[in-house]
C-alpha positions in Angstrom: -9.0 40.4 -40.4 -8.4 44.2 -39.5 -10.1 44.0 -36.1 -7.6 40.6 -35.4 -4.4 42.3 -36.4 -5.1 46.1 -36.8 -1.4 46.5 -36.3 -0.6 44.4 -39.6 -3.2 44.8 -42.0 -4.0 48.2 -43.7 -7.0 49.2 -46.0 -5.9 50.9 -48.8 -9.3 51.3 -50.8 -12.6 49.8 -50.6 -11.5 46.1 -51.6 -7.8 46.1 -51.0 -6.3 45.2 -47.2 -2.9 44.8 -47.4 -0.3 43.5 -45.1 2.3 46.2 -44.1 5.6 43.7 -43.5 5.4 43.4 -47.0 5.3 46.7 -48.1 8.8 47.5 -50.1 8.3 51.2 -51.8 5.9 54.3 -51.7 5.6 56.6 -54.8 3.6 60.0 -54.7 2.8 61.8 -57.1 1.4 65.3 -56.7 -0.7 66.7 -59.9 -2.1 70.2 -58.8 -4.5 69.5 -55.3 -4.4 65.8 -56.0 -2.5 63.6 -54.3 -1.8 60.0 -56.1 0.1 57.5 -53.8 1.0 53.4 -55.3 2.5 50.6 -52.5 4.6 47.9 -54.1 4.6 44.9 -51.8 6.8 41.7 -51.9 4.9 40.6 -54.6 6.2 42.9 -57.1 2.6 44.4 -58.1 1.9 48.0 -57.3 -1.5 48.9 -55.5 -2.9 52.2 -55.5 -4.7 53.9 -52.6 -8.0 55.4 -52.7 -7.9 59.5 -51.3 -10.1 58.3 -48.6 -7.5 56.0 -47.1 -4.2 58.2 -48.1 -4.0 60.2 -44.6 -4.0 57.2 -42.5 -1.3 55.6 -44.7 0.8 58.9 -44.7 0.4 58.7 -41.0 1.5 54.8 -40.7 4.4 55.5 -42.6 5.2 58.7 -40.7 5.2 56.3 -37.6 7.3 53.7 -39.0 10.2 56.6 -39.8 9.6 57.9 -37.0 10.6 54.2 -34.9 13.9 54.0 -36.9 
């Protein structure tokens, strides 16, 4: 699904892909060196992403502000 619409759909750990329209709220946490970061989608439920997928995240969402 990624390599249809790499645009819309985001992995955020190793069995999570999630669509980006319906991503409604980041929260970060910082704890020392670690870095914890949750999406809440549309859906109400949060999902957390894995440290291996947290800098391409960080730079979608930079994008995003970035456009508006």
């Amino acid at each position: 699904m990624i390599v249809l619409f790499p645009k819309i759909f985001l992995r955020i750990h190793r069995s999570t892909i999630i669509n980006t329209k319906k991503i409604i709220d980041v929260k970060v946490e910082t704890k020392s060196r670690n870095l914890k970061m949750d999406l809440k989608l549309t859906n109400g439920k949060w999902y957390p992403v894995s440290k291996t997928y947290q800098k391409k995240i960080q730079l979608y969402l930079n994008n995003i502000a970035k456009r508006q």
